[in-house]
C-alpha positions, 0 to 999 in steps of 0.5 A, spaced: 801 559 738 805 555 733 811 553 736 816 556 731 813 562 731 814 563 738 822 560 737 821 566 731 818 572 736 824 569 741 830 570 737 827 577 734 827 578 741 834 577 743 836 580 736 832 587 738 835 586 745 843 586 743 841 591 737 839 596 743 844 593 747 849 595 742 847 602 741 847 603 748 854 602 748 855 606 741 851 613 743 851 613 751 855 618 754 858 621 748 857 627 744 858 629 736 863 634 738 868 632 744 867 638 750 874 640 753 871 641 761 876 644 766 875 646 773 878 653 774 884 650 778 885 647 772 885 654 767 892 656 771 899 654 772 903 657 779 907 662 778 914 662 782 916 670 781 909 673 782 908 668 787 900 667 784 896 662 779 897 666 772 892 663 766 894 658 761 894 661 755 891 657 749 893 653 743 889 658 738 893 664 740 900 665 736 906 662 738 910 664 744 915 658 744 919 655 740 918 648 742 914 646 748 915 639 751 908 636 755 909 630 760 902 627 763 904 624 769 899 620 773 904 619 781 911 618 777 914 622 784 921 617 782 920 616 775 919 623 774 925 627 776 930 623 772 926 624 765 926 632 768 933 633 768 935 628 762 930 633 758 932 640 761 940 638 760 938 636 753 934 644 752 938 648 755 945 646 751 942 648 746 939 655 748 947 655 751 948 654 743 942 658 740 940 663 745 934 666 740 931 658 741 925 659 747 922 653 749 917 650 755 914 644 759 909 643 762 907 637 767 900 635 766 900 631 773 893 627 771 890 627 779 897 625 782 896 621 789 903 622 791 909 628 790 908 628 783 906 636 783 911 638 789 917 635 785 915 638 779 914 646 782 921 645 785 923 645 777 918 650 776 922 654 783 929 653 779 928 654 772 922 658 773 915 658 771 916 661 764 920 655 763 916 649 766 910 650 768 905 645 772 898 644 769 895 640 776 889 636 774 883 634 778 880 628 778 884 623 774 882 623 767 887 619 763 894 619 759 890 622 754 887 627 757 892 629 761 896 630 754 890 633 751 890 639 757 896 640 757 898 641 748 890 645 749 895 650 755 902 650 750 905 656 746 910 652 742 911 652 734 912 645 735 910 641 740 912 635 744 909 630 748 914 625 751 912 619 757 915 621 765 918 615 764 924 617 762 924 610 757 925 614 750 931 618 750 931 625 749 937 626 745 932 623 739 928 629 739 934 631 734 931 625 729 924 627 729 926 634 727 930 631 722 923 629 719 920 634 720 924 639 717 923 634 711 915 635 711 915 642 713 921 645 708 924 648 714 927 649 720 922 650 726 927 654 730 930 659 725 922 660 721 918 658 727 912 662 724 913 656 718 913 650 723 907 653 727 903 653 720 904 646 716 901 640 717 906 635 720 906 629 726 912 626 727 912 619 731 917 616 735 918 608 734 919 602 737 917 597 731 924 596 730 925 593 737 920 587 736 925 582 734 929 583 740 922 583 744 918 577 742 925 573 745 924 576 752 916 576 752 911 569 754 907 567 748 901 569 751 904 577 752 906 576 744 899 573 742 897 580 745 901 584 742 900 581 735 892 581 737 892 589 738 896 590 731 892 587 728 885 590 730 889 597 730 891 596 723 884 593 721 880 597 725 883 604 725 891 605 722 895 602 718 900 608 716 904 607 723 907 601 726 908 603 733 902 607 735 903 607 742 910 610 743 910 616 747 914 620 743 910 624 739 911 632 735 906 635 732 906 643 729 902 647 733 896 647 727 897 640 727 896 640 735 890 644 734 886 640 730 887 634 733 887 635 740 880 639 739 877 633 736 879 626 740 875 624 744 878 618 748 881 620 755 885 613 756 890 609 754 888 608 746 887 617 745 894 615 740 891 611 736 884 616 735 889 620 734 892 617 728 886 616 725 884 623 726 891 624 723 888 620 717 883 622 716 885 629 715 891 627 710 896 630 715 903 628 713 906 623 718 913 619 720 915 614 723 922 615 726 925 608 730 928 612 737 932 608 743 927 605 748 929 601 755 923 600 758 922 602 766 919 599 771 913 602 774 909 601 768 901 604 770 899 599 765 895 593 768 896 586 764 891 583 760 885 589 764 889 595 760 889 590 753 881 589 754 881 597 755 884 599 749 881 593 746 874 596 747 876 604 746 879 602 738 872 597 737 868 604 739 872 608 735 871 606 729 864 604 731 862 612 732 866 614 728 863 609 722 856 610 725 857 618 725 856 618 733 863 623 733 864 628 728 870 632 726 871 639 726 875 643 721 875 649 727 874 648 734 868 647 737 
């Protein structure tokens, strides 16, 4: 055999091999469709008057609550208790002040090794299990995940989500509100069933403390965190700077949505979330909040970056390629 041809039949080869390879990676394990699998555990919260797991109920049933905070929290026993107490000083000022105002939190703990179930009943045992409520998920899913369960079990107009860290201040709900009220053209509290209904995503921001940041970090954690903006702005969003803050508001339609279409678990989920939010037209802010970073980050260095790195290269690869589908309605 000439001996071009066979370098020709080698690199077809290779070329085949790597084509394969990639539709592998693109297609296994995933479906059109993301499946919302739960264990029947999972489905309940412990109520602490009738002394019994109750049913969650569902993001499509109507709105019970005004607001509804959701925390994932994977082994956060220490960081935990602060945020708790920081948020619910915050919430029940406010009832004290407009006792019509009805809210909820639910801890999503993501398969918790430690305390961090315990912890968060005993809040449950004080407030009561119509105020905070303990979505115990099992095996560990992801920060996304857990997110995802916990908006899917909500009964809130609007709804929060906010990181176990403690790390944004709560007080700064007041500026997303502020923007939110801009989109919708009313207050979710007075006119809930119009909050509930409007199309609105609202996001906490820390883009404004880059400067101060960059200062403080080595150059290869810059050139890290330049390299993700960047592939996140080319590859999947470009309305939002800070995708990652965990200090998010939704309307209960806009939850609904886009919760019952995401399929990534881990750590990138915030940015499959924007671009689904882009996708759809929904409206969205960015609001600069107050950020202190708090130790014990779960995120690895360079082994998360790499992670989240191939989750925003297989969203908009499946998606490009039609691998994940949206859904107007949930599946």
């Amino acid at each position: 055999m000439d001996f071009d041809i066979l370098i020709a039949l080698c690199i077809f080869g290779i070329l085949i091999f790597l084509i394969s390879l990639l539709l592998c990676v693109v297609f296994y394990n995933t479906t059109p469709y993301p499946s919302i699998r739960r264990s029947e555990k999972e489905k309940c919260y412990y109520d602490t008057e009738e002394k019994k797991c109750l049913p969650f109920p569902s993001i499509s049933d109507r709105w019970a609550v005004h607001l509804s905070v959701i925390v994932p929290a994977y082994d956060e026993e220490q960081r935990l208790p602060p945020m708790l107490d920081e948020a619910l000083d915050f919430l029940e000022k406010r009832r004290e002040k407009n006792k019509d105002f009805k809210y909820e939190i639910i801890v999503s703990s993501d398969g918790s090794r430690d305390k961090t179930v315990e912890v968060a009943l005993k809040y449950s045992q004080k407030y009561g299990s119509d105020v905070v409520r303990v979505l115990d998920l099992n095996p560990n899913r992801g920060k996304g995940g857990a997110v995802r369960l916990g908006v899917l079990s909500c009964r809130g107009a609007v709804i929060l989500f906010a990181d176990a860290d403690g790390a944004t201040k709560f007080q700064d709900l007041t500026k997303l509100e502020e923007s939110l009220m801009e989109i919708t053209k009313s207050n979710y509290i007075s006119a809930p069933e119009k909050g509930a209904e409007v199309h609105a995503l609202i996001c906490g921001s820390r883009s404004h403390l880059e400067v101060e940041s960059l200062a403080r970090r080595s150059l290869f954690r810059n050139f890290l965190m330049h390299g993700f903006h960047f592939l996140v702005w080319s590859l999947a969003v470009r309305s939002i700077k800070d995708t990652q803050c965990g200090f998010k508001l939704f309307t209960r339609r806009t939850a609904e949505l886009l919760f019952h279409n995401i399929h990534v678990e881990r750590w990138a989920f915030d940015v499959e979330l924007l671009n689904l939010a882009e996708k759809f037209y929904i409206p969205l802010a960015e609001v600069a909040v107050n950020w202190t970073e708090i130790e014990g980050s779960k995120i690895v260095p360079v082994l998360s970056w790499i992670q989240m790195g191939k989750d925003l290269f297989l969203i908009w690869l499946r998606y490009k390629l039609g691998a994940w589908k949206v859904a107007l309605k949930p599946t």
